[in-house]
N, C-alpha and C positions, 0 to 999 in steps of 0.2 A: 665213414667220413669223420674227422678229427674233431673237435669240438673247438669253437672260434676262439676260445679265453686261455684255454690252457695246452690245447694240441692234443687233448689226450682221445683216444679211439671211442666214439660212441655206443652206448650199449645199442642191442638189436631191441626193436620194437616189443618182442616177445615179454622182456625184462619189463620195460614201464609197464605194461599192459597189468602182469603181475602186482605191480607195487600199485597202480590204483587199486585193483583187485582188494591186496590185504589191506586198503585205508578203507574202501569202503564196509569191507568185513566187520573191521573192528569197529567201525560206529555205531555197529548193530548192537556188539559187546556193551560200548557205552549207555546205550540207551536200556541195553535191559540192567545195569547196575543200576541207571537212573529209579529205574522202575522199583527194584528192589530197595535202593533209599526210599522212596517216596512209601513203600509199606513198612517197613523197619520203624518211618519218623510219623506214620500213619498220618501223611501230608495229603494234601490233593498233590498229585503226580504231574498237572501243567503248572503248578508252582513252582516247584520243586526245581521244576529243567531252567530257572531264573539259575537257582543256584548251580547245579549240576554241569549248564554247560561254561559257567565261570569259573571253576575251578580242574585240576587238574585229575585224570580217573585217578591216578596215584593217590588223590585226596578220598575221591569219593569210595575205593577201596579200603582203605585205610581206617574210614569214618564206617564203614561197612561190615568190616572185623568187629571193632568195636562195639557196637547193635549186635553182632553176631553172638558175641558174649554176654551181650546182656540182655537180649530179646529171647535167645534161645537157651532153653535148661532141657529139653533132650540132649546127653553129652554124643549119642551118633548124627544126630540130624545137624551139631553145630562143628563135628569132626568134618563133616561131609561139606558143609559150605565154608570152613575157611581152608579146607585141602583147594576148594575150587578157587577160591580169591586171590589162595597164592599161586597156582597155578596161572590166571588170569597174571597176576603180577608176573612172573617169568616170561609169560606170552610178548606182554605189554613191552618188556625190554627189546625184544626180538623186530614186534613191530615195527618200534621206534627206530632201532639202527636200519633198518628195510625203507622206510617213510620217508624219514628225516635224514638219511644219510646222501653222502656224493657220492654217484654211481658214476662210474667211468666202462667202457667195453672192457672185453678181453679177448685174445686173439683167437680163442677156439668158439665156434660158435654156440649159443645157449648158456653164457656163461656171461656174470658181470662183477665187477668191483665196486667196493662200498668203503667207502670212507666216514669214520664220524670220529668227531670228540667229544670229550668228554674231560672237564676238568676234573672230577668227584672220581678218577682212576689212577694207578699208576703209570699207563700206557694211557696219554693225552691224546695222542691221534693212534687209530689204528683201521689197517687196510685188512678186510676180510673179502673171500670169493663167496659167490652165490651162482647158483646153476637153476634154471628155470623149474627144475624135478625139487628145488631146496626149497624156492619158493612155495610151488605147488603145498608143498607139505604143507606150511607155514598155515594158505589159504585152510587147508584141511585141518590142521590145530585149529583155526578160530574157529572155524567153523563147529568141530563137538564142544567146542566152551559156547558158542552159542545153542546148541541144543541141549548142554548143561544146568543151561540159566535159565532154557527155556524150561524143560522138565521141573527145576526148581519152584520157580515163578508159581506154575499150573499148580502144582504139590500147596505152595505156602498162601496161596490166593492170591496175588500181584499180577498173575498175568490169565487171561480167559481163554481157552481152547475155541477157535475158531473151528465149525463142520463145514 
């Protein structure tokens, strides 16, 4: 069925179902960055999320590299977390055009159209495909950066191994 605004083919259920999927994935991401500020700035951790969830993870990354530099003087153990922040940074892109983007159908099924802009590019609007197998991936990228962070966490004391 066509979508009432613009006419254009609606994705198949399968496609949203996905893109909740990667938003609620990545909260998870958020929350353990949160956590890892909150040991970096050796805060209470329910303080912290005042700040964390006011601002953008792009910040709280960013502000995370930084601590990472200055927190950590093992030169392997600080190669190892800011290979993962920027990694997480690259995810965070992918997210966002999946998230935040206009998704339209496409005529083969398991398959949809994303639309987003972006002023801060040379290409302001741009139309990419996704295939439910592309998402899937996606979900499985956050998914090892969440047991990246988790691993981390357990390692630096920030987060506690549940039996």
């Amino acid at each position: 069925m066509p979508d009432a605004i613009l006419g254009l083919p609606e994705c198949d259920a399968t496609i949203y179902e996905r893109i909740g999927r990667i938003a609620s994935e990545w909260s998870w991401v958020e929350s353990l960055l949160a956590e890892m500020l909150s040991h970096f700035c050796r805060a209470d951790a329910g303080a912290m999320y005042v700040i964390t969830q006011n601002v953008s993870s792009s910040t709280v990354s960013s502000w995370l590299k930084t601590l990472t530099e200055i927190r950590i003087s093992d030169l392997q153990s600080r190669s190892v977390i800011l290979d993962l922040l920027n990694e997480i940074d690259h995810v965070r892109a992918e997210r966002n055009t999946v998230v935040h983007g206009l998704w339209s159908g496409y005529e083969a099924p398991g398959f949809g159209i994303v639309r987003t802009m972006r002023w801060d590019r040379a290409e302001v609007a741009r139309t990419e495909m996704h295939s439910i197998a592309d998402l899937d991936a996606l979900i499985a990228h956050i998914r090892s950066i969440q047991l990246g962070l988790g691993n981390l966490g357990i390692r630096m004391g920030f987060l506690v191994l549940r039996t």
